[in-house]
N, C-alpha and C positions, 0 to 999 in steps of 0.2 A: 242807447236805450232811452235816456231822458229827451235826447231831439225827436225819438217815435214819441214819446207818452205825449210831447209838446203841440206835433201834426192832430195827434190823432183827438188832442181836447181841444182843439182850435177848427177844426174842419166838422166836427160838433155841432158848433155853436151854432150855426144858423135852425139845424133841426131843434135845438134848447130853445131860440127866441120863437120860432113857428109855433109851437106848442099850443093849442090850443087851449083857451082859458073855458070853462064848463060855469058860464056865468046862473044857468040854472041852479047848479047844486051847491056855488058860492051864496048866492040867495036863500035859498033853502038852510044853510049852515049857518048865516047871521039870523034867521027867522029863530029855528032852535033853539040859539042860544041868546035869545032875547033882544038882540044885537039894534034893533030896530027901536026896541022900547027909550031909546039915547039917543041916536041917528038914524037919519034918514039919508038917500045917496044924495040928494038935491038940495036938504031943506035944512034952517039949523033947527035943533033939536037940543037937548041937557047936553051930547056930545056935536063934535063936526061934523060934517055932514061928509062922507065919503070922497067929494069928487073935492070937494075941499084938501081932505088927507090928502088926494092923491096929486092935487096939484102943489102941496106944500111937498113932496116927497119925492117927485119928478124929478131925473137926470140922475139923483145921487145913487151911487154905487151899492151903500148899505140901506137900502129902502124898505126891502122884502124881510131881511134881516131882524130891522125895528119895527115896525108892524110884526111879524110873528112872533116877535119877545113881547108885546104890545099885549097883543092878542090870547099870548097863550102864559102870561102870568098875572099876578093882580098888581098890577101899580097902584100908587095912589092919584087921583084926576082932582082938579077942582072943579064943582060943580056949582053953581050960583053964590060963590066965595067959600064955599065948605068943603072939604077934602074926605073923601071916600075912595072907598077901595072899587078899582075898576074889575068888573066880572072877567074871568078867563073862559075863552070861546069851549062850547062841550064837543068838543073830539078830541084824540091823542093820535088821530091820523095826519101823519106832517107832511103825505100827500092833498088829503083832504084841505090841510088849512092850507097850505102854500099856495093851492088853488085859488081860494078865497082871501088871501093879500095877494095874489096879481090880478084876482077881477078888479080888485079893489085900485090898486096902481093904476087897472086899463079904463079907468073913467076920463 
């Protein structure tokens, strides 16, 4: 039974990596949640600039991970040497966000 469960999460995977990323409504969810007014995907800004994150983030296994703990708690950031509490994205859809840390990765 566990050699089936092992095929059957394995033979998967290529349909998990295909998944289309919905760069529109990832956009649209950093817009909402002010995501923009910090970062930019190109440009620096109060926070990284996106493709930045994503190239600091590239290859490692817990990437999606820390961005969505990132994203969906308030850490604290340093910000022009002062430390403030970083906003939490507004959805509690963890489809929604997941989307929007792998648009975010696919920079």
């Amino acid at each position: 039974m566990k050699k089936l469960a092992v095929i059957l999460a394995v033979s998967c995977l290529p349909f998990a990596a295909n998944a289309a990323v919905d760069a529109e409504a990832a956009q649209a969810l950093l817009k909402k949640s002010d995501c923009f007014k910090c970062h930019a995907i190109d440009k620096k800004k109060d926070g990284p600039p996106y493709k930045e994150v994503a190239k600091k983030h590239k290859g490692k296994a817990d990437a999606e991970d820390k961005l969505f703990k990132h994203m969906t708690t308030t850490p604290m950031v340093e910000i022009d040497g002062k430390k403030e509490e970083h906003k939490s994205i507004k959805s509690k859809d963890k489809a929604e966000i997941t989307n929007t840390v792998q648009w975010i990765l696919s920079l």
